[in-house]
GULO-218372 format. One record per residue: z, x negated, y negated of N, C-alpha, C in turn; residue in one letter. Coordinates in steps of 0.2 Angstrom, whole numbers, padded with zeros to 4 digits, always signed. Each point is the difference from the previous one (the first is absolute). Layout:
# GULO-218372
ZXYZXYZXYA;...
END
This chain:
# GULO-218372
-0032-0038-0038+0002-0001-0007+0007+0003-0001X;+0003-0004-0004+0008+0003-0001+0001+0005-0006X;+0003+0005+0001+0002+0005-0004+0004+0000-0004X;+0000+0000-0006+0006-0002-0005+0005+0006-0001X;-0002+0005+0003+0005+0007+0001+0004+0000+0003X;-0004-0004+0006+0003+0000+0007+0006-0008+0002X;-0002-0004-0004+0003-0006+0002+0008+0001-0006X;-0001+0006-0006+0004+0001-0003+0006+0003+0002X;-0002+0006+0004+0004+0008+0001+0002+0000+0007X;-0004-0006+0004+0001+0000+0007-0004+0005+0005X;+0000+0000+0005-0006+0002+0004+0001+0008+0001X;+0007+0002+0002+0001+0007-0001+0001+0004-0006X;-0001+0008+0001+0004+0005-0006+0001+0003+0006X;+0006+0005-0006+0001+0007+0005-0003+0004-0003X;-0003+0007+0003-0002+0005-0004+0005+0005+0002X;-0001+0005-0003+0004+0007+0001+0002+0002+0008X;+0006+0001+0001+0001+0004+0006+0003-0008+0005X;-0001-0005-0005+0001-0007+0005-0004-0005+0004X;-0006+0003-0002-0004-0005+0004-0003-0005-0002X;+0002-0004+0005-0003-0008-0004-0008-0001+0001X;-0003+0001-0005-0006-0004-0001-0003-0007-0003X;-0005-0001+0003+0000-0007-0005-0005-0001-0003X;+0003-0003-0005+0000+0000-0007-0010-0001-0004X;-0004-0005+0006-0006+0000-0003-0002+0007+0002X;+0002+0004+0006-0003+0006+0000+0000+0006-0005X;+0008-0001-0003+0004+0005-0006-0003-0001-0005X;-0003-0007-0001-0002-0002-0008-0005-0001+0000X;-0005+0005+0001-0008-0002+0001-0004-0004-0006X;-0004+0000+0000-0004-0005-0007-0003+0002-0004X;-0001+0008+0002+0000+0005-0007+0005+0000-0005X;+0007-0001+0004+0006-0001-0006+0000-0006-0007X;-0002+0002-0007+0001-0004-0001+0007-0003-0004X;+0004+0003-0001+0008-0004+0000+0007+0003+0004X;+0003-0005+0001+0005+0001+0004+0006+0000-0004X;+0003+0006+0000+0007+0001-0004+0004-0002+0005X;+0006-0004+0000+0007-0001+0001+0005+0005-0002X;+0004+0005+0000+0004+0002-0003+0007-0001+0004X;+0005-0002-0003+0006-0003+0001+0005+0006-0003X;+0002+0002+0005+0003+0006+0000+0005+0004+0005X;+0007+0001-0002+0006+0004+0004+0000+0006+0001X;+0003+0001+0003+0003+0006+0002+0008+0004-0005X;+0003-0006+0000+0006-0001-0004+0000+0002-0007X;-0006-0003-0003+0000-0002-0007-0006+0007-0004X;+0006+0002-0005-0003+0008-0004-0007-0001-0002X;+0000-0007-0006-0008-0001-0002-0004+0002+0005X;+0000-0004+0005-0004+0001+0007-0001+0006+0002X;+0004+0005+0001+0000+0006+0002-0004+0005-0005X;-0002-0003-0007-0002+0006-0004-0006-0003+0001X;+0000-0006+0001-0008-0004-0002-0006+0003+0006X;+0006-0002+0006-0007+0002+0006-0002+0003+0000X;+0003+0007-0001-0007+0007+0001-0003-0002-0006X;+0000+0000-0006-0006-0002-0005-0003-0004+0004X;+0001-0005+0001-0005-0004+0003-0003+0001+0007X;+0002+0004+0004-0002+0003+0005-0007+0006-0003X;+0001+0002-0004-0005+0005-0004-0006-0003-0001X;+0003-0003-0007-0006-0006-0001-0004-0003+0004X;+0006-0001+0007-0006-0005+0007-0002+0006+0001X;-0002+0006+0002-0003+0006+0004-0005+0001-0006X;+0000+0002-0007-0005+0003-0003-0003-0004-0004X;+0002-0008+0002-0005-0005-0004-0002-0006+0002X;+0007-0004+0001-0002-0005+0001-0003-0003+0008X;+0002+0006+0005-0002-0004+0007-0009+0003-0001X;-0003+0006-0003-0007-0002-0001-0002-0004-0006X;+0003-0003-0003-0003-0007-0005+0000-0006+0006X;+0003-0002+0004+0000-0004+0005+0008-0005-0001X;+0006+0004+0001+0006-0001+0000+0003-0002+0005X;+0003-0004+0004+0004+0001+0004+0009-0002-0001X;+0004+0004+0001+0007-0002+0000+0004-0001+0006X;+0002-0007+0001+0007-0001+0006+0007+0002-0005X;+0005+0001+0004+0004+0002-0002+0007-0006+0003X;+0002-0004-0005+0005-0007+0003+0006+0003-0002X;+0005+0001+0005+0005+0004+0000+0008-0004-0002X;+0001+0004-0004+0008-0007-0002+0005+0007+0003X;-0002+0001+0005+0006+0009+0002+0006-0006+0002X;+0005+0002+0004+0007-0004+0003-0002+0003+0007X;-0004+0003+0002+0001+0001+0008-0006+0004+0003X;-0004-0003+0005-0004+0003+0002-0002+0010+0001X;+0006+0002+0001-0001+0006-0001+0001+0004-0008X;+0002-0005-0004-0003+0004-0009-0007+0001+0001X;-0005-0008+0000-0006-0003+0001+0000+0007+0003X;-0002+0001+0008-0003+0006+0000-0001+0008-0002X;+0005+0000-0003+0001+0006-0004-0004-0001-0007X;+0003-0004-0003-0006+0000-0006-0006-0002+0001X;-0003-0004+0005-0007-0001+0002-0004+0007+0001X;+0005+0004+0004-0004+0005+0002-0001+0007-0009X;+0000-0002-0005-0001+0004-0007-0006-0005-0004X;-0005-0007+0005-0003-0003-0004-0007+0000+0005X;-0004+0002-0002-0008+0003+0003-0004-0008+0001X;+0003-0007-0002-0001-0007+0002+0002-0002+0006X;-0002-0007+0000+0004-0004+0004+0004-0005-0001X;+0004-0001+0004+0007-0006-0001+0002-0007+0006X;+0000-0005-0005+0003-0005+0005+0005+0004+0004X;+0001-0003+0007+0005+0001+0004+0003-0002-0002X;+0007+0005+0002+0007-0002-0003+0003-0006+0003X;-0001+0000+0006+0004-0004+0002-0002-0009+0001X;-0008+0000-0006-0002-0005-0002+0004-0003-0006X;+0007+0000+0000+0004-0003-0008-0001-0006-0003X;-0003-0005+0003-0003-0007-0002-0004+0002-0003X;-0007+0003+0003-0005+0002-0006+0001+0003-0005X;+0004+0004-0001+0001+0004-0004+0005-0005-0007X;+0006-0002+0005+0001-0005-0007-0005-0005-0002X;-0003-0003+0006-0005-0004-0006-0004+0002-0005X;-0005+0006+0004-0003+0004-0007+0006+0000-0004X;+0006+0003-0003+0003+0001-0005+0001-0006-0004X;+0001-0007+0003-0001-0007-0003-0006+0001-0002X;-0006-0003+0002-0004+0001-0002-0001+0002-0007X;-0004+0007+0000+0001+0003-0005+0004+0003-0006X;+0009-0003+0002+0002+0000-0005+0006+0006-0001X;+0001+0003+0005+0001+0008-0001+0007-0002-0002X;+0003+0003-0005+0004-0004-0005+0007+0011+0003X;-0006+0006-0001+0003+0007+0000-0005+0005+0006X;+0002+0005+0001-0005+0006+0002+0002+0004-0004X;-0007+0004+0001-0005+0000+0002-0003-0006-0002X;-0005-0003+0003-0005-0004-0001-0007+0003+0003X;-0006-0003-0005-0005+0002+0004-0005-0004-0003X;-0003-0006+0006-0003-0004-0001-0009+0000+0002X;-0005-0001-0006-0006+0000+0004-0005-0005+0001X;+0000+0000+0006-0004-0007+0002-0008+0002+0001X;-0004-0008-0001-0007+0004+0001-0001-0002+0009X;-0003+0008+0002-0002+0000+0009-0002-0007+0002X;-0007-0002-0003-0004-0006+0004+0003-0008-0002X;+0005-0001-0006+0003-0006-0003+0007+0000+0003X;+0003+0005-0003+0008+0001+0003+0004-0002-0007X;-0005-0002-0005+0003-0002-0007+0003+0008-0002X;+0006-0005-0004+0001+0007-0005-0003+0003-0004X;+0001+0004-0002-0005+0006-0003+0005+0000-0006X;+0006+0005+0000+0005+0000-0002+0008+0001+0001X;+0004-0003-0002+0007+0001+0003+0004+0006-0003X;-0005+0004-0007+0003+0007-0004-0006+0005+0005X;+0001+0002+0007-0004+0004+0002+0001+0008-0004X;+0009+0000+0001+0003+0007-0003-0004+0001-0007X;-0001-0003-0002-0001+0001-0008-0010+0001+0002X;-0003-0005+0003-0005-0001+0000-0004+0007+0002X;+0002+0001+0009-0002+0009+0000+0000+0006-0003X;+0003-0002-0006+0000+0005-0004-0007+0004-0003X;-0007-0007-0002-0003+0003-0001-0005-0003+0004X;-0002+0004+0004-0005-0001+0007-0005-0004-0004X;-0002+0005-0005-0007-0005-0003+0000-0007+0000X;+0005-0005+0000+0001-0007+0001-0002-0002+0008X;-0002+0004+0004+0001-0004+0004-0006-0005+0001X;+0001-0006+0005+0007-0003+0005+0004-0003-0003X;+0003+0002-0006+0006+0000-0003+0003-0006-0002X;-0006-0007-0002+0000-0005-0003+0004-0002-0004X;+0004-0002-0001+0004-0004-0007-0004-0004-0005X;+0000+0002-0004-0005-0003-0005+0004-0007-0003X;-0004-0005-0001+0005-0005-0003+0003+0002-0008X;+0004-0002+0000+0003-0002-0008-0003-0003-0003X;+0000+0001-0006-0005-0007-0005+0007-0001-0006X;+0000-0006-0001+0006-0001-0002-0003-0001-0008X;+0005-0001-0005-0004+0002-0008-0003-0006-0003X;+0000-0004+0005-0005-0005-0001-0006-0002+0000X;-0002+0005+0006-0005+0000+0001-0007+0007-0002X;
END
């Protein structure tokens, strides 16, 4: 049966210290969403945002059933591991740039930070305001509610 996490994000991550693991092992089926986060080394927002969101992953969201890749827009493999190593997640391989730009078509990614969440078992979005959405854990898996327009 094919994985929709898996046929998304590609067969490998990295975890901390550089090791490539693969990916249906990483994202086990307890996890029920997968954050994207789209994120430099270069870029200040970025820099303020990650340790927040580094926090929040450690004291909330990985025991709700969280998981976060890290999609790197760095200019050179050695920023990427420098910043990698301040995030307690996992990140596509750097030197996978194809998938990384396509995730960024894909979904849109217009700035960074970004932090996109998908549902584990669908691979559907959840939401593309993740930043805004972790805010209040009690939402989660952090669904977009439809609009209803004054029509209706």
């Amino acid at each position: 049966m094919s994985d929709p996490i898996v046929n998304l994000i590609g067969e490998e991550l990295v975890q901390q210290g550089g090791t490539i693991i693969k990916t249906k092992e990483a994202i086990s089926d307890d996890v029920k969403v997968v954050a994207i986060y789209f994120s430099a080394h270069w870029c200040p927002p970025c820099r303020v945002f990650t340790p927040e969101l580094a926090e929040q992953y450690k004291s909330k969201l990985k025991g709700l059933g969280m998981e976060i890749i890290f999609s790197s827009g760095d200019k050179d493999e050695n920023s990427f591991n420098n910043y990698f190593k301040e995030m307690p997640w996992l990140a596509l391989p750097y030197t996978n740039r194809e998938l990384n730009d396509k995730l960024k078509s894909k979904y849109r990614i217009l700035g960074i930070p970004t932090l996109i969440i998908l549902d584990r078992k669908t691979g559907k979005l959840n939401t593309s305001n993740g930043r805004g959405a972790i805010k209040d854990p009690d939402n989660f898996p952090f669904k977009d509610t439809p609009s209803k327009c004054a029509c209706c």
